[in-house]
C-alpha positions in Angstrom: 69.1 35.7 205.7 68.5 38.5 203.1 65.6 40.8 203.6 64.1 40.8 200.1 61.4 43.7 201.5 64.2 45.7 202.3 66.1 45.7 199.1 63.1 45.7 196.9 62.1 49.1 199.0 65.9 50.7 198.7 65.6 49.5 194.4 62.4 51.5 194.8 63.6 54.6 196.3 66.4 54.3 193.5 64.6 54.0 191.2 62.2 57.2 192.0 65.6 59.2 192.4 67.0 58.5 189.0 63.7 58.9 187.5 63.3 62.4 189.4 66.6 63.3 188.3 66.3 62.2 184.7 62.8 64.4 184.5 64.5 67.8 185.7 67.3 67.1 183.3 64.8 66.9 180.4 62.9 70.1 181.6 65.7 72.1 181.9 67.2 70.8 178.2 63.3 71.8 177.4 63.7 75.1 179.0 67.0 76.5 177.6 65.5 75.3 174.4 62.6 77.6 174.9 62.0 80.8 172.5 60.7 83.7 172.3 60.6 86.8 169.3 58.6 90.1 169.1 58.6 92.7 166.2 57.8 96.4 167.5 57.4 99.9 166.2 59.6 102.3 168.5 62.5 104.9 168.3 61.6 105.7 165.4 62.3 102.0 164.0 60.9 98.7 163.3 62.7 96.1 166.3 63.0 92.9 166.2 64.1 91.2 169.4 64.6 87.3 170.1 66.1 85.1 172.8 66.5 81.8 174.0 65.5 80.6 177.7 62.5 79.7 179.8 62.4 84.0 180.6 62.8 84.7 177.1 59.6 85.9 177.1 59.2 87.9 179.9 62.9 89.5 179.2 61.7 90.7 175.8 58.6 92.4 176.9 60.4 94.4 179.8 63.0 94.8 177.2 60.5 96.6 174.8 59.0 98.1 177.9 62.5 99.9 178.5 62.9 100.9 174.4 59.4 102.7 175.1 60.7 104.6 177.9 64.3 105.1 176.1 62.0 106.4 173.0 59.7 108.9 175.6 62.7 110.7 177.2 65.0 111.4 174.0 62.5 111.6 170.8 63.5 114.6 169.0 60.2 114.3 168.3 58.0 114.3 171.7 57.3 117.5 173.1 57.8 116.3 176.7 61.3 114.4 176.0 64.2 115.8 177.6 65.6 116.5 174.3 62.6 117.9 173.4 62.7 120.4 176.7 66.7 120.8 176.4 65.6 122.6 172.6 62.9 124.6 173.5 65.3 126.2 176.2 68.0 126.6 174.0 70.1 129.9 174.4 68.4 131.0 177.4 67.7 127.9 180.6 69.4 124.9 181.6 67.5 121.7 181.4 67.1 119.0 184.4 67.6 115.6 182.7 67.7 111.8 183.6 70.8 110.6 184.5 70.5 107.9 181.5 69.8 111.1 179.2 72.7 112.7 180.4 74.8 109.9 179.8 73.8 109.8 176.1 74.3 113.2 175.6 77.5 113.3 177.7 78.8 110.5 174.6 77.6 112.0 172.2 79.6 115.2 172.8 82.7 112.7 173.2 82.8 111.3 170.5 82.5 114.8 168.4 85.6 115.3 169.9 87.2 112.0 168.5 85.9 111.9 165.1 86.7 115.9 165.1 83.0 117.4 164.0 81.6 114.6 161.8 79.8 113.4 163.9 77.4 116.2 166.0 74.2 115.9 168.4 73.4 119.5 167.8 73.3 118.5 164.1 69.2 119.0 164.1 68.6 122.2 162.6 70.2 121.0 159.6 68.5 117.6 159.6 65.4 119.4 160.0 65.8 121.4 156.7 66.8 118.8 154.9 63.6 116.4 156.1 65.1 113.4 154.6 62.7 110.5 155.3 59.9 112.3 155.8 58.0 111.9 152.2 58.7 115.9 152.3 62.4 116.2 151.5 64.1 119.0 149.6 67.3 120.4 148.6 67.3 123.6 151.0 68.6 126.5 149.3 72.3 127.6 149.4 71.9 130.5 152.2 69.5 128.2 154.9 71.8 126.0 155.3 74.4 128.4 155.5 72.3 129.6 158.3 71.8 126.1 160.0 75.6 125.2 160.2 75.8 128.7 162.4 73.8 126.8 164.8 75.8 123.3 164.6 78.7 122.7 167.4 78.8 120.0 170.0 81.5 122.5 172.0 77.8 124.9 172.6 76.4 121.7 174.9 77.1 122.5 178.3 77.2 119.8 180.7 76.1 119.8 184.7 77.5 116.4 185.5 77.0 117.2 189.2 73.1 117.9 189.0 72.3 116.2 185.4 71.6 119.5 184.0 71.9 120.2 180.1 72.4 123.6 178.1 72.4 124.5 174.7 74.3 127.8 174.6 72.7 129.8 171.5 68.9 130.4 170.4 67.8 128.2 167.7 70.2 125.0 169.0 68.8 121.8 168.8 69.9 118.6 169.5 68.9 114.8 167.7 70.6 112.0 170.1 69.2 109.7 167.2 72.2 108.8 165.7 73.8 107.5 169.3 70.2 106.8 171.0 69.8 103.1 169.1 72.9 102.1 170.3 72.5 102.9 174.4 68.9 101.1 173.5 70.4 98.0 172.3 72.8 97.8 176.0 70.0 98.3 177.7 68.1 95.6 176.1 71.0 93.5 176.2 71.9 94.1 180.0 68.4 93.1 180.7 68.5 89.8 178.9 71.6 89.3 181.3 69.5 90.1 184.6 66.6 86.9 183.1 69.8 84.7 182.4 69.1 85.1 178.7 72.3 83.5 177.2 71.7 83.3 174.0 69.8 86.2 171.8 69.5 88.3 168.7 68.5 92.3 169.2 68.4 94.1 166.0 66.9 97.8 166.5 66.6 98.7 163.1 70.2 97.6 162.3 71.9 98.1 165.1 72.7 94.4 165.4 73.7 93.1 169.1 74.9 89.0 169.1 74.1 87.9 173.0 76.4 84.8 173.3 75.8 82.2 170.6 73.5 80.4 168.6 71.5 77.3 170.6 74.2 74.9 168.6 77.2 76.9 169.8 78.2 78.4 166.6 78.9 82.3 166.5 75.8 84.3 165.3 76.0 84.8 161.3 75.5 88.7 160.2 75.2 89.5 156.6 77.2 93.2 155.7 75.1 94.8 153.4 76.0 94.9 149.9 75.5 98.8 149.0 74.9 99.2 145.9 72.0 96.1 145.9 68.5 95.4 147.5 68.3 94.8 150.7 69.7 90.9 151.9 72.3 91.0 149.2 75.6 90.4 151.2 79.1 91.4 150.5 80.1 89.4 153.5 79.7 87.5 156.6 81.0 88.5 160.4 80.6 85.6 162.5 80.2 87.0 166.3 79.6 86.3 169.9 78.7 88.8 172.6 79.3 91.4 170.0 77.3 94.8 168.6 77.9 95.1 164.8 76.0 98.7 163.5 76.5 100.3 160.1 75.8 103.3 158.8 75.3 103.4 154.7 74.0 105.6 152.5 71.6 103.4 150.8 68.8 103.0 153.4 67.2 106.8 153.3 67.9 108.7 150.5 66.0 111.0 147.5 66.4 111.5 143.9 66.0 115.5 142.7 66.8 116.4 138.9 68.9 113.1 138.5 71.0 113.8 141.5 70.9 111.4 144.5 70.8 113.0 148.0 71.4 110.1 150.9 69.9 110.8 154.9 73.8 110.9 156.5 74.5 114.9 156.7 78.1 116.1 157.1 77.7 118.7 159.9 80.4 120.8 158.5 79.3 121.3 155.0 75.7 120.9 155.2 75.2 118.6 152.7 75.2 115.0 152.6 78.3 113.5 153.1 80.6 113.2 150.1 82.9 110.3 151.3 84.4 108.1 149.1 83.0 105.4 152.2 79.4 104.4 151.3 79.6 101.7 153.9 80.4 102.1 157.7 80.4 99.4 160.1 81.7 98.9 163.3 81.9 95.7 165.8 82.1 96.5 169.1 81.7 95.1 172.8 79.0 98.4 173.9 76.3 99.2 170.9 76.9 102.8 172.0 80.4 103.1 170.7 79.5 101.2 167.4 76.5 103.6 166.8 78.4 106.9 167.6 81.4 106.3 165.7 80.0 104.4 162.8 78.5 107.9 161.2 81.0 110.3 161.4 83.6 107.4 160.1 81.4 107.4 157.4 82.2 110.8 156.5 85.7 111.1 157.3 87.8 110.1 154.6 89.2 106.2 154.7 92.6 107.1 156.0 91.4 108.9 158.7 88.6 106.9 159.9 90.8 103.8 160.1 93.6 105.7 161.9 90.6 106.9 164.2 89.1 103.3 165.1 92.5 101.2 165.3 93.3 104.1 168.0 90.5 103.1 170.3 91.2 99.4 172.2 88.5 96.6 171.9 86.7 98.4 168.4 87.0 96.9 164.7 85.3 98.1 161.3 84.6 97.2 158.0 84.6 100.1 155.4 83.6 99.8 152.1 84.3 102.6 148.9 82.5 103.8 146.6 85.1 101.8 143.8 84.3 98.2 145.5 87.0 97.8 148.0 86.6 96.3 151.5 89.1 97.9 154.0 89.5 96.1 157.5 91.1 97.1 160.7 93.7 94.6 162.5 91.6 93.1 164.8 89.4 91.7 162.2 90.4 88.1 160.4 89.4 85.4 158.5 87.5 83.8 161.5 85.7 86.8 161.8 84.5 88.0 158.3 84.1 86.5 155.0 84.0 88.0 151.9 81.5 86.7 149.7 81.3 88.6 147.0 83.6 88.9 144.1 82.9 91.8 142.7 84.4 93.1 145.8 88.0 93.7 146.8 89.7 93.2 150.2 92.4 96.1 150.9 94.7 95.9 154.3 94.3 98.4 156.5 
């Protein structure tokens, strides 16, 4: 004889299970789903940061939390930053520094080596005659800057790696971590999103672009390349990324006109003046935002031939360079999946 209490009490239980199970299963489709995006005002930059997940949240506000204390020990412009202390000892006492500090400055001194002087952390005396986004710019007369280049050469930073110290070796030294600082930010931010199981996110410090994972559909994340001679959001292309930092360096973004002539923000440390390149875009796509940020500048003063030869050299890194005369050059590792040229006015070259 069937016991009809017995299997209308197991149907029950079954019933709860499948129900619990189907429940979670929608909350966590809800949760992934879940967004978050801040805008901020910090190194120096306007940031935009968004992420998907049910910590998105939380992740972008320690993120930000993290830029502030990035911004606080490496401002060139906060008397109580390390850079700040490292300068105002210049020539004479050796400087106690974080070890994250150190480690910026430590690659920013390497990669002066490989891009042989174009690009330079002790570049600041120069930057600071010039003054270039600062509503008070000026073209400094022949002898000062004749007198700041004296003071530029990433062989005077002298490096403690054993007690985190730094040195600048001659009076009136300064260095500006600036154009390498964005990029550490951007790891850091990115390596935090990691620790809240952030799998999918955008992180754009004032164009330093890093592409966590993909879009919520799958698809790779869609970054426009600047079109340099246009207003802003006017593409000459499309990269299509994952899990990838894209920075570029372009001389269209800080610049001043004086008698007719044009004078952009990127400073070539060994003339003085701004660089004269036939490159007026530099960008570089890159696994770390720290190598894309220190070697997209001085590529874009080094002469085409020599800033491909320079990134093709180094494993895992791919640019886009674009002259002054419309052409698109490409490194190897860079393909038709990757990047789209969308302009026509525009002409792809092989590398």
């Amino acid at each position: 004889m069937i016991n009809i209490s017995a299997i209308s009490i197991q149907l029950l239980i079954i019933t709860i299970i499948v129900g619990m199970i189907l429940i979670f299963i929608f909350i966590s489709g809800k949760r992934e789903k879940i967004e978050a995006a801040k805008s901020s005002y910090v190194l120096g930059t306007v940031i935009n940061l968004k992420a998907f997940g049910n910590k998105a949240e939380k992740a972008i506000n320690k993120a930000i939390e993290r830029l502030n204390n990035i911004d606080n020990k490496m401002s060139v412009f906060k008397e109580k930053s390390y850079i700040s202390k490292i300068n105002s000892k210049a020539g004479f006492g050796i400087e106690s520094v974080s070890k994250d500090t150190y480690f910026v400055v430590k690659k920013a001194v390497e990669y002066s080596r490989i891009l042989e002087g174009a690009f330079d952390p002790t570049i600041r005396p120069l930057v600071k005659l010039w003054n270039i986004g600062a509503n008070k710019e000026i073209v400094p007369e022949k002898l000062k800057i004749e007198e700041a280049l004296r003071y530029v050469n990433y062989n005077d930073v002298i490096l403690d790696e054993s007690n985190h110290k730094i040195m600048l070796k001659n009076k009136n030294q300064a260095l500006d971590v600036g154009g390498i600082a964005k990029g550490f930010a951007a790891d850091e931010v990115r390596d935090i999103f990691y620790k809240y199981n952030i799998k999918s996110a955008l992180i754009d410090l004032g164009g330093n672009i890093f592409a966590l994972g993909s879009k919520e559909d799958g698809t790779p994340w869609r970054i426009g390349i600047q079109n340099p001679f246009e207003s802003r959001g006017e593409f000459v292309g499309i990269l299509s990324v994952k899990n990838k930092s894209v920075v570029t360096s372009g001389n269209y973004e800080r610049y001043f006109i004086k008698d007719g002539e044009r004078f952009h923000h990127i400073i070539d440390p060994q003339t003085g003046y701004p660089s004269q390149s036939k490159i007026i875009s530099a960008t570089i796509i890159s696994d770390n935002s720290i190598d894309g940020d220190g070697l997209s500048t001085g590529a874009y003063i080094l002469d085409i031939d020599k800033s491909l030869k320079i990134i093709e050299e180094i494993e895992g890194i791919d640019a886009i360079f674009i002259t002054e005369d419309k052409n698109v050059y490409t490194t190897s590792g860079i393909d038709k999946n990757i990047f789209t040229l969308t302009d026509e006015e525009f002409t792809s070259v092989n590398s």
